[in-house]
BABAVO-725168 format. One record per residue (C-alpha): residue in one letter; z, x negated, y negated; residue number from 1. Coordinates in Angstrom, 1 decimal. Example, Ala and Ser with C-alpha at 12.3 -4.5 7.8 and 13.67 -1.06 7.14 Angstrom:
// residues 2
rest	w	u	v	nr
A	7.8	-12.3	4.5	1
S	7.1	-13.7	1.1	2
END
This chain:
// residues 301
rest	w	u	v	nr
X	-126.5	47.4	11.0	1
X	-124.2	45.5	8.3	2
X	-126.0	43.6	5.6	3
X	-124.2	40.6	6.4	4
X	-125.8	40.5	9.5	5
X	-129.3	40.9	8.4	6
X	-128.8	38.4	6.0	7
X	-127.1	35.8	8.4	8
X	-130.4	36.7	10.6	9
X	-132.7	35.9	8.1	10
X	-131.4	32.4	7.2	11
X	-131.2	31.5	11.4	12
X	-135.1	32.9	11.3	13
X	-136.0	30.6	8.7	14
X	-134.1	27.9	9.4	15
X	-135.1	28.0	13.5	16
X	-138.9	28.7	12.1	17
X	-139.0	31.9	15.1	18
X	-137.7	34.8	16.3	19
X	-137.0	32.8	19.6	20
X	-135.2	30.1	18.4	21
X	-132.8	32.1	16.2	22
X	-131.8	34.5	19.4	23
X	-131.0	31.5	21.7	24
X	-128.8	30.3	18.7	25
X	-127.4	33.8	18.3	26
X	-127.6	34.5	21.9	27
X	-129.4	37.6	21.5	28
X	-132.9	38.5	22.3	29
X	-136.3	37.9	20.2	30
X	-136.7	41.9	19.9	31
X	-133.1	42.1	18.7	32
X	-133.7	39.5	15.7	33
X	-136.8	41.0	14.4	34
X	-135.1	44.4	14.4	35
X	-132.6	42.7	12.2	36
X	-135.5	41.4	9.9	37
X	-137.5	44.6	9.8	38
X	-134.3	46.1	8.9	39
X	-133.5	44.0	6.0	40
X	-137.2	44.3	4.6	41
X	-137.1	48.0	4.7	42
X	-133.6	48.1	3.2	43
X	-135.1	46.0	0.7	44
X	-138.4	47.7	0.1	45
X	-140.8	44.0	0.2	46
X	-141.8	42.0	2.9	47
X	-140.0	38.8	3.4	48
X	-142.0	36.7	6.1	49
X	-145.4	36.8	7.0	50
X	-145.6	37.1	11.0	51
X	-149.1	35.9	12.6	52
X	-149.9	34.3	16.0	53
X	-149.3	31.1	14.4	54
X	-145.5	31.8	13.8	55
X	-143.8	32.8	10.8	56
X	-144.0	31.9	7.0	57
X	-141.6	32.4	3.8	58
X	-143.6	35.1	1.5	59
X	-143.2	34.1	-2.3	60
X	-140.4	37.0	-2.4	61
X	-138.5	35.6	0.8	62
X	-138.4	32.1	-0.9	63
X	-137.1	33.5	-4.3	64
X	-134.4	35.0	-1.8	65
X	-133.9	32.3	0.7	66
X	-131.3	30.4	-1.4	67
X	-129.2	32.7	-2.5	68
X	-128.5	33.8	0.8	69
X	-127.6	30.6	2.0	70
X	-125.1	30.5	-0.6	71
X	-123.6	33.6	0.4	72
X	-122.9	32.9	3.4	73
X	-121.3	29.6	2.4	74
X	-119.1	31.8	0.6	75
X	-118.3	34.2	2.8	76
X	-117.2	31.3	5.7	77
X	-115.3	29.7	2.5	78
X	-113.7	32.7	1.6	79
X	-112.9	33.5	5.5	80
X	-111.9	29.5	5.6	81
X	-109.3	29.8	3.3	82
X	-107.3	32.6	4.7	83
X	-107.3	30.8	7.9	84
X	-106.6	26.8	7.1	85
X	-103.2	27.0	7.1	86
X	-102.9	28.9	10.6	87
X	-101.9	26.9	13.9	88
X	-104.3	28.2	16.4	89
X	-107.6	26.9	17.1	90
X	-110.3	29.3	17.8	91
X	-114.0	30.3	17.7	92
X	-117.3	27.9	18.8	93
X	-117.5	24.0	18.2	94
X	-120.6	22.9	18.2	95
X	-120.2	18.8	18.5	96
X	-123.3	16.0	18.9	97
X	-123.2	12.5	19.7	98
X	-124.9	9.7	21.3	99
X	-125.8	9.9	24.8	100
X	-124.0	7.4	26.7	101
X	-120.7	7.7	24.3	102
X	-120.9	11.8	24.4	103
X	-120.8	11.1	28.2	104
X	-118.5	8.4	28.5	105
X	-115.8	8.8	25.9	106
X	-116.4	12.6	24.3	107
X	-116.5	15.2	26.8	108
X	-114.3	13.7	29.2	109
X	-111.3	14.2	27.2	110
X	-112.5	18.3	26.1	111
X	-110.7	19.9	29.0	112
X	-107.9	18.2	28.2	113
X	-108.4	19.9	24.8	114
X	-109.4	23.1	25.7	115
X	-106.0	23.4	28.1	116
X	-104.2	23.2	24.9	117
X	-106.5	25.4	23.1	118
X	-107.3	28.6	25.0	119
X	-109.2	30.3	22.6	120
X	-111.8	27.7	21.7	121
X	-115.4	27.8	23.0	122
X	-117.0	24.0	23.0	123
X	-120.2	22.9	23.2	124
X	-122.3	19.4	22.9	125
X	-125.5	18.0	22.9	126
X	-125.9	14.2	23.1	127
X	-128.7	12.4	22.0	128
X	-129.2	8.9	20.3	129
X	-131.6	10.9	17.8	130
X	-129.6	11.3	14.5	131
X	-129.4	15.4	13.9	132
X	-129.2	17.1	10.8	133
X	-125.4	19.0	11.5	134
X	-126.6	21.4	8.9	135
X	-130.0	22.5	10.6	136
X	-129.4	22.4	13.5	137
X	-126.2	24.2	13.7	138
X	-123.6	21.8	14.4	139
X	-119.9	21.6	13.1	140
X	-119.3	18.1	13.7	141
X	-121.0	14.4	15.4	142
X	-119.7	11.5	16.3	143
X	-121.8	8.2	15.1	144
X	-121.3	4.6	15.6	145
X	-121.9	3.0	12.0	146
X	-121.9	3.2	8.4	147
X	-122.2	7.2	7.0	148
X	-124.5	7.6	3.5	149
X	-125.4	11.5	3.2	150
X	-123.3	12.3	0.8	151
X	-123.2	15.6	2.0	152
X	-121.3	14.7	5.0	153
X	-117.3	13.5	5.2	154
X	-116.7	10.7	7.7	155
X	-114.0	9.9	9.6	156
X	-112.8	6.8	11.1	157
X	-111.7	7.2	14.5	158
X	-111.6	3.5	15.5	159
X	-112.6	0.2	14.3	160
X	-116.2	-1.2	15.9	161
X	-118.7	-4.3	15.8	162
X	-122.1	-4.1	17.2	163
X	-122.7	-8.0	18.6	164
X	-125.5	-9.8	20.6	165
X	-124.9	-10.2	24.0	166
X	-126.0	-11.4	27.7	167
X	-125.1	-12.6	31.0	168
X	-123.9	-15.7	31.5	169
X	-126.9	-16.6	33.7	170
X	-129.3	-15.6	31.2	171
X	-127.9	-17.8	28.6	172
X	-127.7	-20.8	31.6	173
X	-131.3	-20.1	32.0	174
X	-132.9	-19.2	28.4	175
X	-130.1	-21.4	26.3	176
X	-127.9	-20.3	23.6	177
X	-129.1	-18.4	19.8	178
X	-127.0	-20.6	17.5	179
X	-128.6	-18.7	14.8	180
X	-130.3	-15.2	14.6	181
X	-133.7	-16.5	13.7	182
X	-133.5	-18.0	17.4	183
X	-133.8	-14.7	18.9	184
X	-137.4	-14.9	18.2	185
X	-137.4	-17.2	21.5	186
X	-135.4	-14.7	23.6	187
X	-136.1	-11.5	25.1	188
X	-134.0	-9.0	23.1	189
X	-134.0	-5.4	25.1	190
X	-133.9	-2.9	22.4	191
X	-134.1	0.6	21.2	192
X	-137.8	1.5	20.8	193
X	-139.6	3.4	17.2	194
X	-138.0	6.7	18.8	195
X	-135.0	5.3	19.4	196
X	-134.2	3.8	16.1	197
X	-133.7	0.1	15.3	198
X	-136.8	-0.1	13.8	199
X	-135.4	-2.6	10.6	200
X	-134.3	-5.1	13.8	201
X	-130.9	-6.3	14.4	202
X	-128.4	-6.6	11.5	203
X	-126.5	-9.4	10.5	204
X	-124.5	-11.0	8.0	205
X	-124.5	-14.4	6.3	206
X	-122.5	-15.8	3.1	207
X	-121.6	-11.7	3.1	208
X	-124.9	-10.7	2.5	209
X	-126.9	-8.3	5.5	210
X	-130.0	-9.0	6.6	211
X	-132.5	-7.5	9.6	212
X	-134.3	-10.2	12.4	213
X	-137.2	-8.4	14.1	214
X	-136.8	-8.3	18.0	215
X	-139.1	-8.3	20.6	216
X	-138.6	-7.8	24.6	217
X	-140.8	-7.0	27.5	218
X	-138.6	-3.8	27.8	219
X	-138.0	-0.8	25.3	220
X	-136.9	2.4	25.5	221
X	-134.7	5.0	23.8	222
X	-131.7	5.6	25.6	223
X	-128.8	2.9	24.8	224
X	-126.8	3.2	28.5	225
X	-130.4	2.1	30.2	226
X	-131.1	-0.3	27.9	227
X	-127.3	-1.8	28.4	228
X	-128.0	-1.6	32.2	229
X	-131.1	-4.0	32.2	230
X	-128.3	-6.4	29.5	231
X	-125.9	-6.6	32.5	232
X	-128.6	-7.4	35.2	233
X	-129.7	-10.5	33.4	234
X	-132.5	-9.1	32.2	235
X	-132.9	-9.9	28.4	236
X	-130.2	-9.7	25.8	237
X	-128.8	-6.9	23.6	238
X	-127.3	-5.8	20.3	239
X	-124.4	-3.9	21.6	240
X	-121.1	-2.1	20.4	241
X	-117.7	-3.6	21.2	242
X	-116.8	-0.5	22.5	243
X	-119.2	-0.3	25.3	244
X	-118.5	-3.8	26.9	245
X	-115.0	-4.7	26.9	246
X	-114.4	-4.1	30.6	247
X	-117.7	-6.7	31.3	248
X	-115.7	-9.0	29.3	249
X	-113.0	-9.1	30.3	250
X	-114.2	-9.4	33.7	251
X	-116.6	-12.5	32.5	252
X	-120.1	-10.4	33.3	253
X	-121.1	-10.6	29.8	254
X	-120.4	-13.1	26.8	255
X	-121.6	-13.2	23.4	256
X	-123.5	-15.3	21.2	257
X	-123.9	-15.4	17.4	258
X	-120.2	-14.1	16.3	259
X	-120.3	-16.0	13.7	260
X	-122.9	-13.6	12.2	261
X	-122.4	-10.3	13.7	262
X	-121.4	-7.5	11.0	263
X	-117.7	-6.6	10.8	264
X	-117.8	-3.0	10.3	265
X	-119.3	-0.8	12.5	266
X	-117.1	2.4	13.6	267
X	-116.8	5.2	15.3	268
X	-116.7	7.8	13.1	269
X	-116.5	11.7	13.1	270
X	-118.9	13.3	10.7	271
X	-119.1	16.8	9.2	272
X	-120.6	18.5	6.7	273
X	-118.4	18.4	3.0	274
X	-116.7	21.7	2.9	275
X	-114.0	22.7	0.7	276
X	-111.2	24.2	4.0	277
X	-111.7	22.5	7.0	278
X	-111.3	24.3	10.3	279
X	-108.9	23.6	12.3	280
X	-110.7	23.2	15.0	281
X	-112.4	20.2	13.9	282
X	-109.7	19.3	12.2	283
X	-107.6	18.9	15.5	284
X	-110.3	17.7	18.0	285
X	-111.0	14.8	15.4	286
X	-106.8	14.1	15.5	287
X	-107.6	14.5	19.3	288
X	-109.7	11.8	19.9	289
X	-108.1	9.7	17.3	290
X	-104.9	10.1	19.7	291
X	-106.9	9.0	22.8	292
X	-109.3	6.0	21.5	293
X	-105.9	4.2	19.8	294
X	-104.5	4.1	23.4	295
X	-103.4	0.9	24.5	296
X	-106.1	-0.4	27.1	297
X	-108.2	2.2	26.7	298
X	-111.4	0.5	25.9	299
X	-111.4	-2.0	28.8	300
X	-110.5	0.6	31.2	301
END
């Protein structure tokens, strides 16, 4: 077995905390990736994780080594990165996240179209409105709605977005109108629960200074398209992106209130960790949906 194996399999064991979790992300079996381990320890001569029915621990020697392992493999894919920036073709794995209802809606829709252009590429994506460590969890690239401030991570813009408050017009006929964001203390604001973020309340803006108002509703829960459901029946109000509800709009099913204070910048932005060559495969699936979202009418569609 190569050493760069071994070595790749003990950073996927540590980071994925078991023999288990590495193989699913390897797509090998448990037996195979402590074979790889037990390999690299006897190569080694020293024992590099403790293994117990509990699951398995870093010794004092495995955390000395850890690190510089890490940053091996950095520079292997940098070195490997650089030979292959400048070529054409798009290849390999991409590993992509993004929030649930947008992933469905406006991010996997458009990967066949994609993949016909690019043969050779494997894709993959996991939505979730849980913000995910790319790093980590093994991810070349996300998609978020909002302001980026890891400065380990690059983001780009893909298009412009505002997150306002909104309703039906019957709910507003029968509750009244916010004229200022301290009146949503009288309304019933349906938002994202403690596991769903949101916990700081809704942002706003006000002589260019942002500020949080505390929400409460009589429904909660975690995943944004329900919550924007329950909006659209009349059921409360919610803090929404202008992306999702141009075509309600448009069509008069849902207005909004307080523009006045809502926050001006809000995109959608591709995210990926900073790296010194890019890979073309995220670097043309970002130009991809860049093409796509700046398409005349395709929002209210």
């Amino acid at each position: 077995m190569d050493r760069y194996t071994e070595i790749r399999s003990f950073v996927l064991i540590t980071e994925k905390g078991s023999f288990a979790g590495a193989a699913l992300a390897e797509g090998v079996t448990p037996v195979v990736m402590g074979r790889r381990l037990d390999g690299l320890e006897k190569r080694l001569g020293v024992r590099l994780m403790h293994r117990s029915t509990r699951g398995l621990t870093l010794t004092a020697l495995g955390e000395q080594f850890i690190e510089p392992c890490r940053q091996l493999l950095r520079d292997f894919d940098i070195t490997e990165n650089s030979i292959s920036a400048g070529r054409s073709t798009v290849r390999g794995h991409l590993v992509v996240s993004a929030p649930a209802a947008f992933g469905r809606k406006h991010v996997a829709p458009h990967a066949p179209a994609f993949r016909a252009i690019h043969t050779e590429l494997k894709m993959s994506f996991n939505f979730t409105d849980s913000v995910v460590d790319l790093v980590r969890e093994g991810y070349d690239m996300s998609i978020r709605i909002g302001e980026v401030t890891d400065p380990n991570y690059v983001a780009i813009p893909l298009f412009p977005n505002r997150r306002v408050v909104c309703g039906t017009p019957d709910y507003f006929e029968r509750n009244g109108v916010p004229r200022a964001p301290e009146d949503l203390a009288r309304h019933n604001c349906l938002a994202f629960n403690l596991q769903g973020g949101q916990q700081r309340g809704w942002t706003f803006q006000r002589d260019g200074k942002l500020f949080a108002v505390r929400v409460d509703g009589d429904l909660a829960c975690n995943d944004g398209e329900l919550l924007f459901d329950w909006v659209k029946q009349g059921l409360g109000i919610g803090w929404r992106s202008t992306w999702e509800i141009q075509a309600e709009l448009k069509r008069g099913e849902l207005v909004t209130v307080l523009d006045d204070y809502a926050v001006g910048n809000y995109p959608i932005q591709a995210v990926f960790p900073q790296q010194r060559y890019l890979p073309a495969k995220i670097r043309h699936f970002i130009d991809h949906l860049k093409a796509v979202y700046n398409t005349a009418g395709y929002w209210e569609s």
